[in-house]
C-alpha positions as CSV (number, residue, x, y, z in Angstrom):
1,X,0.0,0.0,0.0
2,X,1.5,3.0,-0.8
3,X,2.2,6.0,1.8
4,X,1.2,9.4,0.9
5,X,2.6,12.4,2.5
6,X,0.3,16.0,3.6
7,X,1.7,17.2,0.1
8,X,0.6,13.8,-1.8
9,X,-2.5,14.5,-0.1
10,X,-3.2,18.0,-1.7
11,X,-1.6,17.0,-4.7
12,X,-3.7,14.6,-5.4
13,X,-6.6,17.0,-4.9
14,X,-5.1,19.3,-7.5
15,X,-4.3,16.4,-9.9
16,X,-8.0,14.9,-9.6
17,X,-9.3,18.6,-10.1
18,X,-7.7,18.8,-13.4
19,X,-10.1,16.6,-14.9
20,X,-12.7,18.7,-13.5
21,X,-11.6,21.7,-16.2
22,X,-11.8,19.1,-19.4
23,X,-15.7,20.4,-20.1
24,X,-14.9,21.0,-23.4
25,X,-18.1,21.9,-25.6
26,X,-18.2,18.7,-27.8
27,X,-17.5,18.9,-31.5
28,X,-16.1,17.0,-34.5
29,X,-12.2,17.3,-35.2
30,X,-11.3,16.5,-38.3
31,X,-7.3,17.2,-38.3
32,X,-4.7,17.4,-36.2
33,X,-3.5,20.8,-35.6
34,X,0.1,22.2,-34.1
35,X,-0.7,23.9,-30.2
36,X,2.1,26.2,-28.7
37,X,1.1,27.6,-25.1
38,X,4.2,30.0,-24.8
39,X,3.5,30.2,-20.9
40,X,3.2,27.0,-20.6
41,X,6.3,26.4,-22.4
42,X,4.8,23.2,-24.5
43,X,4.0,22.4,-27.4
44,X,1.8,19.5,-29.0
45,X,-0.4,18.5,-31.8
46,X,-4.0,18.6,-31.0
47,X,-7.0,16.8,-33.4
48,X,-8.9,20.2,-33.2
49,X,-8.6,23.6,-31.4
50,X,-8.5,23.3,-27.7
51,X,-10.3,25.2,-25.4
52,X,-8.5,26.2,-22.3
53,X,-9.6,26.0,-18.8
54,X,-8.2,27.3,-15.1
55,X,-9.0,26.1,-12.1
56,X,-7.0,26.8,-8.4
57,X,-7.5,24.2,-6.1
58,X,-5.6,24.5,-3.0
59,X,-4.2,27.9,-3.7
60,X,-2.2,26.1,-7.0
61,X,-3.4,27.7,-10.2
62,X,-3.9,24.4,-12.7
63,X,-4.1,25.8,-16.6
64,X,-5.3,22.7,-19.0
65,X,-6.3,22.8,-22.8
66,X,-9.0,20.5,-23.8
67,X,-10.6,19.0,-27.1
68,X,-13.1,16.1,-26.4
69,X,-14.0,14.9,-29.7
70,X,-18.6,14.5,-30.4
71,X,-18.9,10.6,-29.3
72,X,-15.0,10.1,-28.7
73,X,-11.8,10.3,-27.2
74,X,-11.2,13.4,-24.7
75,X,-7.0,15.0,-24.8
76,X,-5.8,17.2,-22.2
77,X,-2.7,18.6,-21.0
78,X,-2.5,20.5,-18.3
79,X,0.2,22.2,-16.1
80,X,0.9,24.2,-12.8
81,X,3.9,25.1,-10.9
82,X,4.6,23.1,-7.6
83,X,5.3,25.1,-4.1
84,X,9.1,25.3,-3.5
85,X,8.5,23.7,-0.2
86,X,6.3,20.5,-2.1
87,X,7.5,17.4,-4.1
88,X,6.3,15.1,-6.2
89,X,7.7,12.2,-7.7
90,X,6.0,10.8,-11.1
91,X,5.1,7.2,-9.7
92,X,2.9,9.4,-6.8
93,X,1.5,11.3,-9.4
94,X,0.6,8.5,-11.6
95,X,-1.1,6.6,-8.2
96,X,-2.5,10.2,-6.9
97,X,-5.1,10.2,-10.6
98,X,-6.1,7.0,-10.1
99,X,-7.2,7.4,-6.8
100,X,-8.5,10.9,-7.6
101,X,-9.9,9.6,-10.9
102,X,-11.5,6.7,-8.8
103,X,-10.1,4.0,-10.8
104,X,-7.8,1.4,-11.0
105,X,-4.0,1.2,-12.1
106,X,-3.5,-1.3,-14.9
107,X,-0.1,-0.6,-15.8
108,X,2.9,2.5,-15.3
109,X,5.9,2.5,-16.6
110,X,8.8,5.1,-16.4
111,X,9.9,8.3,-18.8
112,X,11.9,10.4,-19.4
113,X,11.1,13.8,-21.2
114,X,14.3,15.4,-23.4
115,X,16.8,13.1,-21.7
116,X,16.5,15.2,-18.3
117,X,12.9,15.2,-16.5
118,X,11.4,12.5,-14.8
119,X,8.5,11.1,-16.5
120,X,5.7,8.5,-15.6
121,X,2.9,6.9,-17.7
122,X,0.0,5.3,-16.6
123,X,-3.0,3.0,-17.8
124,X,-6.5,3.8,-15.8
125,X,-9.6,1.9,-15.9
126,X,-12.4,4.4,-14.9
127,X,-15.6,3.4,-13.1
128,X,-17.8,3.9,-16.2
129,X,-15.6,1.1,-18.0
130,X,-13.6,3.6,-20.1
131,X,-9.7,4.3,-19.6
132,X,-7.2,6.6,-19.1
133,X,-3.8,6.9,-20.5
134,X,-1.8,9.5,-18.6
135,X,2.0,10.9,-18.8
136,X,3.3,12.9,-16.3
137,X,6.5,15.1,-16.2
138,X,8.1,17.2,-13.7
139,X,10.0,20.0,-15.0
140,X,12.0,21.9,-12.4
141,X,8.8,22.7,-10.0
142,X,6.5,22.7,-13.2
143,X,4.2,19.8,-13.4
144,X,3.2,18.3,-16.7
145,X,-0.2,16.0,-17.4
146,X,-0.8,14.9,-20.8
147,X,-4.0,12.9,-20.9
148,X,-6.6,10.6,-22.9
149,X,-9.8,9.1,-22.1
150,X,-11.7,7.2,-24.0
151,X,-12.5,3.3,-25.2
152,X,-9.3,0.4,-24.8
153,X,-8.9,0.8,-28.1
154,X,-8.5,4.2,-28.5
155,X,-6.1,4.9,-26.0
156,X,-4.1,2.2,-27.3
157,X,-4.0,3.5,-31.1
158,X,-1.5,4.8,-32.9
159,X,-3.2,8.2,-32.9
160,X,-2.9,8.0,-29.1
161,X,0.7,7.4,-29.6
162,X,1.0,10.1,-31.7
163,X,-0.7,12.6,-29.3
164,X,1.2,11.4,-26.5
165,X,4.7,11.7,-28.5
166,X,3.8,15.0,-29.8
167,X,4.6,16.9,-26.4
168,X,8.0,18.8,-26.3
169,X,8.8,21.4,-24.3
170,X,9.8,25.0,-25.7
171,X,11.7,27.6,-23.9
């Protein structure tokens, strides 16, 4: 059983909350199309136009950009910037959703983002039968989600792949 700390605690509000912002308006994406978010310093290829959402939850300011495609898959990323005086490691982070998302852990597995950051990915099965495929990266003190839920099959696709290998940072 794993041990969580006061931090994991509120971090695992803040990391459940961020699925809270993905209410994008529904609609039918036809393309993939390039996303830069200067202050979030990332950059990845969305299949529509996202819609960004902010939320604070615990006095940490979560920023995610969302496109949830009519009858389909839902991508996300999302970021915020950790306290000085709280840490997180990715294998938390990864158990933190999945408790926060109310599901199970199928499967993590370790990253690592431009040779440097510390990276996690995880497999969750949600209560309504769908999953979630999750990566998370720590940055310095900035904390990176990049997120899919949707059927087994889509989250296992190559266009899943594609989503998930599509996030770089930018300076």
């Amino acid at each position: 059983m794993a041990q969580f700390k006061r931090g994991d605690i509120v971090m695992s509000r803040v990391l459940a909350g961020t699925l809270l912002l993905a209410v994008a308006a529904p609609g039918l994406a036809d393309d993939i199309k390039p996303f830069t978010s200067e202050k979030g310093r990332f950059a990845i290829a969305f299949p529509g136009k996202p819609k960004e959402h902010k939320q604070t939850v615990v006095g940490i300011e979560n920023i995610a950009f969302a496109v949830e495609l009519k009858n389909g898959p839902m991508y996300l990323v999302s970021y915020f910037d950790l306290p000085v005086n709280v840490s997180l490691s990715p294998d938390t982070s990864v158990k933190a959703y999945a408790g926060g998302r109310k599901g199970k852990l199928l499967s993590q597995k370790r990253l690592v983002l431009d040779e440097e950051y510390p990276g996690r990915e995880g497999l969750v099965e949600l209560p309504d039968g769908k999953q979630s495929r999750i990566r998370v990266y720590i940055v310095k003190q900035r904390y990176y989600q990049v997120v899919m839920d949707g059927s087994r099959d889509a989250v296992a696709s190559r266009a899943a792949d594609a989503f998930f290998d599509s996030f770089k940072l930018t300076k």
